[in-house]
Every structure is written in structure tokens, then in C-alpha cells.
C-alpha positions in Angstrom: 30.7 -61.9 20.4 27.4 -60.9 20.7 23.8 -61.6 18.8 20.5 -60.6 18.1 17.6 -63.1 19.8 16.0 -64.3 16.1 12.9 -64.0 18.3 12.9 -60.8 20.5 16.1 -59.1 19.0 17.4 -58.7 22.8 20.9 -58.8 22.1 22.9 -61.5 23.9 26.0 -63.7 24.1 26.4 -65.1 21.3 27.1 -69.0 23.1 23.9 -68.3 24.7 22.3 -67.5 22.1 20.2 -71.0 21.8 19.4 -71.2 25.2 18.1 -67.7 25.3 16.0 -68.5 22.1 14.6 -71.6 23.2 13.7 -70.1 26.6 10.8 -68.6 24.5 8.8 -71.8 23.9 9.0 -72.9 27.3 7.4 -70.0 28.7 4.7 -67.8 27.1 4.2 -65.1 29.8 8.4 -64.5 29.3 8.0 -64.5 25.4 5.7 -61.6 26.3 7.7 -59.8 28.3 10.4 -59.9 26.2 8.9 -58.6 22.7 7.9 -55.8 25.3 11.2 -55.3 26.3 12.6 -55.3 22.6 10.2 -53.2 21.4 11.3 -50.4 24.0 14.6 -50.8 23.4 13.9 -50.5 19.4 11.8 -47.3 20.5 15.0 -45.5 22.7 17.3 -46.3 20.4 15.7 -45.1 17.3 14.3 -42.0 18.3 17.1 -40.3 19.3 16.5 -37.1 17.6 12.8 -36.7 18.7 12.8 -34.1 21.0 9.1 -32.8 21.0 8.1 -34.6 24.6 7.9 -37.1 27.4 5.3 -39.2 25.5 8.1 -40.3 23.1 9.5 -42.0 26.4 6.8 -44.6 26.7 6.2 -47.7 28.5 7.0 -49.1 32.2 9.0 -51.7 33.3 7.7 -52.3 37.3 9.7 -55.0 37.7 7.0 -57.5 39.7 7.9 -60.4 41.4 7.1 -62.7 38.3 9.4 -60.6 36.1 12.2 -61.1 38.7 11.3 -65.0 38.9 11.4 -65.2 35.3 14.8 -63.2 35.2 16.7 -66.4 36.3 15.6 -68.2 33.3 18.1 -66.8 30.9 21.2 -65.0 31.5 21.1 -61.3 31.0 17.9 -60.8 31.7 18.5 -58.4 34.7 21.6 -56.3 33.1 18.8 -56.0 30.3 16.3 -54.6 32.2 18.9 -51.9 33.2 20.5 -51.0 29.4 16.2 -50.6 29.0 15.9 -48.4 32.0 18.9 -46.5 31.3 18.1 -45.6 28.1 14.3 -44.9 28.9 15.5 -42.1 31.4 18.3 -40.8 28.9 15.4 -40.5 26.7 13.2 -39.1 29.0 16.6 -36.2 30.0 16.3 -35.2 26.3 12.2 -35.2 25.9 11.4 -33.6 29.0 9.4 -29.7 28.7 10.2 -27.1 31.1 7.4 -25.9 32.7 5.8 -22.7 32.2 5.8 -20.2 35.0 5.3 -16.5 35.3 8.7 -15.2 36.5 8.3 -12.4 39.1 11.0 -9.9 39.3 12.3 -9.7 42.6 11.1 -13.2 43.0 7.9 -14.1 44.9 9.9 -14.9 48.7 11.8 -11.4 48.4 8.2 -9.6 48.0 6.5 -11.8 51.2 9.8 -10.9 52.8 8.9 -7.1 52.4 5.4 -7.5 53.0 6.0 -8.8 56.3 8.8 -6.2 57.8 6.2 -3.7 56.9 3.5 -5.1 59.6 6.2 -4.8 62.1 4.6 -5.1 66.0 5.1 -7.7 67.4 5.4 -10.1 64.9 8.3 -12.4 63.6 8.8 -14.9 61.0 10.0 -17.9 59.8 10.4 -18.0 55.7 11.9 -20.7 53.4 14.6 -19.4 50.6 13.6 -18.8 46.9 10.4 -20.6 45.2 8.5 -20.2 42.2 4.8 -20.0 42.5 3.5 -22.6 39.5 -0.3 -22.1 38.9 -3.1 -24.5 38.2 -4.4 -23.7 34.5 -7.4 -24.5 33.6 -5.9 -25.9 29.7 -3.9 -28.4 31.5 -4.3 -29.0 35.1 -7.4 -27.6 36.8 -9.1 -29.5 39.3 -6.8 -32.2 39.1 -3.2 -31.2 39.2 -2.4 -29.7 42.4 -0.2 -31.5 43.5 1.7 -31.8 40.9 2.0 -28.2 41.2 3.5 -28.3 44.6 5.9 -30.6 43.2 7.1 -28.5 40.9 6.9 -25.4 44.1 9.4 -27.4 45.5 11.2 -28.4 43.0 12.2 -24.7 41.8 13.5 -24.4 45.6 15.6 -27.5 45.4 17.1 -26.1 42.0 17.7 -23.0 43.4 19.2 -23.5 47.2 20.5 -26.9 46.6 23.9 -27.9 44.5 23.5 -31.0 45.1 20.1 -31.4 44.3 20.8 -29.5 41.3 23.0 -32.1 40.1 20.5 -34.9 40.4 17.3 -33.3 39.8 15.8 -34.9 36.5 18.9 -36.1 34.7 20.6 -32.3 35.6 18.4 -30.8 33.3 18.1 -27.4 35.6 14.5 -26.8 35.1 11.3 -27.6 36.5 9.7 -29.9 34.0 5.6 -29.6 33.0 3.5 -32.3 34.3 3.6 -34.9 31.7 7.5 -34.8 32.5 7.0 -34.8 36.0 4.5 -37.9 35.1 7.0 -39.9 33.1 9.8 -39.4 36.3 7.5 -40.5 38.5 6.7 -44.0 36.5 10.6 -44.8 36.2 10.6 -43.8 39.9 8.2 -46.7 40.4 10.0 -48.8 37.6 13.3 -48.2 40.1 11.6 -50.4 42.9 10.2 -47.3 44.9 6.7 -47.6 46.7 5.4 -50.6 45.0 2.6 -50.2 47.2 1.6 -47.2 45.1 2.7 -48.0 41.8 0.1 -50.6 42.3 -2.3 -48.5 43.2 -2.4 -46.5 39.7 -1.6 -50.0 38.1 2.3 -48.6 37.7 0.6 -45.9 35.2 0.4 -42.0 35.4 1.3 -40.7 32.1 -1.4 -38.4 30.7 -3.9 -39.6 33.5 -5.8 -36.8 35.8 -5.4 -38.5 39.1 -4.5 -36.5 41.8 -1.6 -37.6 43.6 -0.3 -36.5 47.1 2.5 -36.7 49.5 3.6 -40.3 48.8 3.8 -39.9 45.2 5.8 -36.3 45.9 8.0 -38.6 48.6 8.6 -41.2 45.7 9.6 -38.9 43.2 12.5 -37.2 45.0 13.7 -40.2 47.2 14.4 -41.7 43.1 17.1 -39.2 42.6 18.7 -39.6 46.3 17.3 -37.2 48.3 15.8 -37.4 51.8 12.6 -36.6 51.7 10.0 -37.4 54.7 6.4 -37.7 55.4 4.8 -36.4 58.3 1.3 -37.6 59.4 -0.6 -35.3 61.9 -3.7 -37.5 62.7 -6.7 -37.3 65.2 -9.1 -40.2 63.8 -8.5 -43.8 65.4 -7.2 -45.1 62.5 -4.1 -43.7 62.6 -3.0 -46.0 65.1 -0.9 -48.0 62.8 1.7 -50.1 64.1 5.1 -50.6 62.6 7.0 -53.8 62.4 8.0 -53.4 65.4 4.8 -53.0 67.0 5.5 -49.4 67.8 3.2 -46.7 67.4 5.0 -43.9 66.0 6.2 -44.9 61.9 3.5 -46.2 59.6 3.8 -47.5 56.1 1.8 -45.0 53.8 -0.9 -46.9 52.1 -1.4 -44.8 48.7 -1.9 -41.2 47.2 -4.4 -39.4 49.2 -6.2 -42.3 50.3 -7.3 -40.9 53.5 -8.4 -37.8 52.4 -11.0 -39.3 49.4 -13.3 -40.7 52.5 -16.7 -39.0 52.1 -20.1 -39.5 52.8 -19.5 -40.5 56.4 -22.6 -41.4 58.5 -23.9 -38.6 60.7 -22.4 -37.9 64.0 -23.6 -37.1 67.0 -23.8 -33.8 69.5 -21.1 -35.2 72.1 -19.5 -36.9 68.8 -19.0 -33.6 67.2 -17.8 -32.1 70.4 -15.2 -34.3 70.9 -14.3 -34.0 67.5 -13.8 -30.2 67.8 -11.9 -30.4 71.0 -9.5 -32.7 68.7 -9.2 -30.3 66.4 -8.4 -27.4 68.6 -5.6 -29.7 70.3 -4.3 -30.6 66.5 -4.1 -27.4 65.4 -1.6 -26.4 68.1 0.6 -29.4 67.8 0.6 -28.9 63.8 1.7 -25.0 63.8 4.0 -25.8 66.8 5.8 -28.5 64.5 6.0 -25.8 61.4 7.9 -23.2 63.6 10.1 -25.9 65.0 10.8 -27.0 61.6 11.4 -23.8 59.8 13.0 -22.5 63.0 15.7 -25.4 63.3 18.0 -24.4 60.7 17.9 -20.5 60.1 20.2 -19.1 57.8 22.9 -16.3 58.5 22.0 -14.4 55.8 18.7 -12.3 54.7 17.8 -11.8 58.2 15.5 -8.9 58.8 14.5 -7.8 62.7 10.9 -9.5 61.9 12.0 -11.9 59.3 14.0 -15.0 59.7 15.0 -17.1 56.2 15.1 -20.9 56.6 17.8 -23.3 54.9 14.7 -25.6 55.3 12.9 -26.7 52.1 8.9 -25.3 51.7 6.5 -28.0 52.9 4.0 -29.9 50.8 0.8 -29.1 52.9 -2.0 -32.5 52.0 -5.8 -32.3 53.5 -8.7 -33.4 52.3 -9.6 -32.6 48.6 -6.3 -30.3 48.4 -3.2 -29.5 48.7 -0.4 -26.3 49.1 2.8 -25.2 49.6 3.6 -24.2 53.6 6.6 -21.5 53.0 6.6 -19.8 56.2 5.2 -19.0 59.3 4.6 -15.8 61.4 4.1 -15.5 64.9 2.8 -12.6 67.1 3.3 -12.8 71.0 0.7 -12.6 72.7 0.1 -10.0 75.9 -0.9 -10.6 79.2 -0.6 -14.0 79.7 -2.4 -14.5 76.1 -1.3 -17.7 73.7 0.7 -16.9 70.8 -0.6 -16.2 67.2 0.3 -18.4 64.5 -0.4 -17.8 60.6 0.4 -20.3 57.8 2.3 -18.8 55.1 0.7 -20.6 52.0 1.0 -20.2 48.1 -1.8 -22.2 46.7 -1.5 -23.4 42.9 -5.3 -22.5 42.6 -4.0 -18.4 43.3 -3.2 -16.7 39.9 0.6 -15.8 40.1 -0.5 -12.2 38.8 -2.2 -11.4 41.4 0.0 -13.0 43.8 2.6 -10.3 42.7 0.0 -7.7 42.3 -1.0 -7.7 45.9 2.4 -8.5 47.2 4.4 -5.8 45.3 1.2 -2.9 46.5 1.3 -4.2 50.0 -2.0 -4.4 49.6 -4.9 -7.5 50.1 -1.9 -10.1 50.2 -3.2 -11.6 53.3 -5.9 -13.1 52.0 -3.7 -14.9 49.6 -1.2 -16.5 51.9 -1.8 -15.9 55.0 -4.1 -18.9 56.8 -5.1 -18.2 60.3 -5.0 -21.3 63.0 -8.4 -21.2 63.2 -8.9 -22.3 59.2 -7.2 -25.7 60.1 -10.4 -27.6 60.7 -9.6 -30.9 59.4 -8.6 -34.5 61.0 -6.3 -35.1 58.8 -2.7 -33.5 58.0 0.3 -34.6 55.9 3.6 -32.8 55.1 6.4 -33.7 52.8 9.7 -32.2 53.2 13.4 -32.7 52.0 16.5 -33.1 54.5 19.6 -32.2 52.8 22.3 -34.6 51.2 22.3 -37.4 49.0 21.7 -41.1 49.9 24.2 -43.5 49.6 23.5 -46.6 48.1 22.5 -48.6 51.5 20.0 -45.8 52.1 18.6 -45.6 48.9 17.4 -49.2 49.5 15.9 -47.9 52.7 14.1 -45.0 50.9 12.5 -47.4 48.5 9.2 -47.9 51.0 7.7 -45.0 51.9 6.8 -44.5 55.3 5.7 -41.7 57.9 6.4 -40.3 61.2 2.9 -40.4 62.6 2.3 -37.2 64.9 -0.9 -38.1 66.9 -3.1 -35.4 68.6 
């Protein structure tokens, strides 16, 4: 049989009732936590007909290490915190807002695709699959919300190429949700036990908050629903020689969203400082495009094949530098002659580009370029990071692996 706590109304065995209730007057901090946890539950399950947004999906449960302490000191504690997680993402499946983007008949990868078989030469091509460009508006998100915007980039290619992404992707709703959505997911994320490092870092809140948020947080969010998403670091500056546990350079922990790339108002360098620091660059801008045609090049797809362009099963790329990110989908190379190196140009869509004139441009043929296109020469900083998705779906063992974010450090 089972009753309601006369103290926290957590329901519970009824012949453990007493011993639940008195475990409130022997410990404050749990009494605490479990009014919190009552008053969520009261929340899910009576407002199950509210359906006008994410914010009706409040609260975290980051379960801390004095949370799981304290979850030995009554029975049920533990299953409880799952019924309340459970409910808080059912809630959150019903709640959750599309997001709203400019749909571009033909879609916006089929126009590139044209755009690029027109230059011809000697030129080819690597392209990802379908994609949604979602813009930066300056209502909601500008300054602040880029990469959430690549998020959602990605997400509208995961939807679309991947079943069995599809199936997973925010409850199965089959949309791209708005930001606050994408907010919410990313707190339960956290609340799941994945990167407590940085759920700490935003004090396990993002909800309504205009924080910018980069690789890690994009990592975090799919790894949540099972899939394999990665972090690559492309690093000049000394400190990127972490060490794993192991002691070997190679895989380092990642430390928090964006930290790297907020480091201003460095000290002066000087002449044979700056030299050195633009002979690094030069060297790191290879190695970089040289790992996006690899990457796009390593799995190319049968179909949509063009005699310039080549379309990728590979997912777009989250593209992270300093004060910014994008959305790498492509890459176009044009052989050089004579003994000359190779071209490379970045193929970018950049959430601060209007989508209109995106499709403007790319449907005339005509000052696309500028748009996506992003010479070698352009990539000037230090500091790179990419986020990607491998296909499939973690099993349980693995999903305990994905819970720490970490990175494959590419040093140059």
C-alpha cells in the first residue's frame, strides 16, 4: 500500500512511512530537498494541460554528491528522483516550441550544391546532406545566442538524415525546438549526470539566461539522448598540453563553455613573439582544413554526386573561435598547377547571415561567396574547436562513458 509523506507528500511505502517522516527532523538540508522535490512533482503532475512553453517545466535536479549521500537515508529516495525526472522531461516533450525558421524551397544545401557545379574548373567539393539555416534575431538571440543557433543547424540535419536520431531527438517530437526548449534539454541533460564540470560552471542553470555556450554544452546535449558526439580541439597555445589520466597527450577533459576563447586583454607581445605566433598559425591552418576534407571526405554518399560536388553522410560541424561560432557544411578544393599547394575554402552558414539573403544570393548565383565561402587565409586564430556526431546510438555502458566530456586534442 502506498502513502503520502504528512511532511513532503513524496509518496512512499506505506510500512515506511514513519521512517521516511522522521528522517525529516534528523536532517534539515534533506527536509529541504525534499519539499523541493514534492513541489516539482505537484508542478508535473498538475499541469498537464499547459501547453504554452518550456518555462512550465521548471526546476533542476543536478543530483550532487550530497543529494546522493543523503539518498541512502530513506528508501526510495533514488527511484524518486527518477518518477521526478521522468515526468519533468514528459513535461518538457509536451511544452517544448518549434523553432521558427525561414523554409527555403529547394532547401539551402541543394542551392550551394548548384552554386558550386556552376564554378566548375578545377574545383571539387565536399558537402554535408540537408540543413536548415536558423538565424540570430535580434528579438531573441542577438549577440548572445549563436550557438545555440548552430545547435539547432545541426539538429535540423540529424532530423532529417538520421532515423535513428529522429527517434530520440527531444522526446521524438520531430522538430527543432526554439532556444528556451533547447535551454530546458540542456539542464535535464546536466540533471542526467552529463558534464558536471559544466553544469557547475552555470550553477546547473541556463533557462532564460543569455550566456553563450559552445562546443561542450552542444557535446552535452546530444550525448543525453545517445548519440556520439565528439569534440575536436585544434590548439597552438602551450596550454593545450593537457594530459589525460593516463599521462598521454592527445585526449583532454574539456574545462567549460568557451572558456578558452573569453581570454582578453593579453599583455603585449613581442616582434619575434608575433612571428612565431604567425608561423603557428600558418602551420594550424593547414592541419585544420586538412582534417575537414578528411572528415567530410571519409564517408561520401552514393547518391547526389555531381562531377564537382561530393555529398557527405557526415553530420555539419559546429565551428567554435574566439567570440563566435558557425556551422562548417562543406569544403571545396581547387588543385593547384605547377607544383602549387592546393586551395581550400570553408563552406560556412553563419547564424549572424539573414536566411533571405542567403537564398537570395544563392538562388541568383550571384555574391554568395561572401556569405559562405571562408578562404584559409581568414583562419587567424590560436584556437579551434569542432563538434560533430558519429552515427548510432549508445548502449547503456557507453552512455556512462559519454557522461564526461572530453576532446581529441589536435596540436599544431
Amino acid at each position: 500500500m502506498i502513502s503520502s509523506c504528512p511532511i513532503c507528500n513524496i509518496q512512499v511505502l506505506t510500512v515506511e512511512l514513519e521512517q521516511h517522516a522522521n528522517s525529516h527532523f534528523e536532517d534539515d538540508d534533506q527536509l529541504q530537498r525534499d519539499m523541493e522535490l514534492a513541489h516539482q512533482m505537484a508542478l508535473a503532475e498538475s499541469n498537464t494541460d499547459i501547453m504554452n512553453g518550456p518555462e512550465h517545466c521548471t526546476g533542476s535536479f543536478t543530483r550532487d554528491s550530497n543529494a546522493q549521500g543523503a539518498s541512502s537515508s530513506h528508501t526510495g529516495y533514488s527511484h524518486h528522483y527518477g518518477e521526478v525526472l521522468d515526468q519533468q522531461i514528459s513535461c518538457l516533450v509536451r511544452a517544448q516550441i518549434p523553432s521558427k525558421v525561414q523554409e527555403v524551397e529547394g532547401g539551402i544545401m541543394s542551392l550551394l550544391m548548384s552554386c558550386l557545379e556552376s564554378e566548375g574548373g578545377s574545383s571539387t567539393s565536399m558537402i554535408s546532406g540537408y540543413i536548415d539555416h536558423h538565424q540570430s534575431l535580434s528579438s531573441e538571440d542577438k549577440g548572445w545566442g549563436c550557438g545555440w543557433r548552430n545547435i539547432q543547424m545541426m539538429s535540423s540535419h540529424l532530423l532529417k538524415q538520421r532515423p535513428e536520431a529522429r527517434e530520440v531527438l527531444f522526446g521524438g517530437s520531430g522538430f527543432v525546438p526554439d532556444i528556451p526548449s533547447l535551454q530546458r534539454w540542456l539542464e535535464i541533460a546536466w540533471d542526467k549526470n552529463f558534464d558536471t564540470i559544466g553544469s557547475n560552471h552555470f550553477h546547473n542553470k541556463v533557462y532564460g539566461a543569455k550566456k553563450w555556450i559552445g562546443t561542450t554544452e552542444c557535446a552535452t546535449l546530444f550525448r543525453s539522448f545517445g548519440l556520439r558526439s565528439r569534440i575536436v580541439d585544434f590548439d597552438s597555445t602551450e596550454s593545450s598540453g593537457l594530459q589525460n589520466k593516463n599521462g598521454k597527450h592527445g585526449v583532454s577533459q574539456v574545462r567549460g563553455p568557451m572558456d578558452k576563447f573569453l581570454i582578453k586583454n593579453n599583455p603585449p607581445k613581442s616582434s619575434s613573439e608575433l612571428c612565431r605566433e604567425d608561423a603557428e598559425i600558418m602551420r594550424g591552418r593547414q592541419v585544420l582544413v586538412d582534417w575537414v576534407w578528411n572528415y567530410f571526405a571519409s564517408e561520401r554518399s552514393d547518391r547526389f554526386t555531381t562531377p564537382h560536388v561530393t555529398v557527405s553522410n557526415k553530420t555539419p560541424l559546429y565551428f567554435q573561435h574566439q567570440g563566435h561560432s558557425r556551422t562548417i557544411v562543406g569544403i571545396q578544393k581547387k588543385t593547384g598547377y605547377r607544383g602549387s599547394h592546393d586551395q581550400y575554402t570553408l563552406l560556412i552558414l553563419d547564424p549572424g547571415h539573414r536566411t533571405a539573403d542567403l537564398e537570395r544570393t544563392l538562388r541568383s548565383k550571384k555574391g554568395w561567396q561572401s556569405l559562405v565561402k571562408r578562404g584559409v587565409h581568414t583562419l587567424r586564430k590560436p584556437q579551434y574547436q569542432v563538434c560533430y556526431v558519429d552515427s548510432g546510438i549508445a548502449n547503456s555502458e557507453e552512455m556512462e562513458q559519454l557522461e564526461t566530456i572530453d576532446s581529441i586534442l589536435v596540436r599544431f
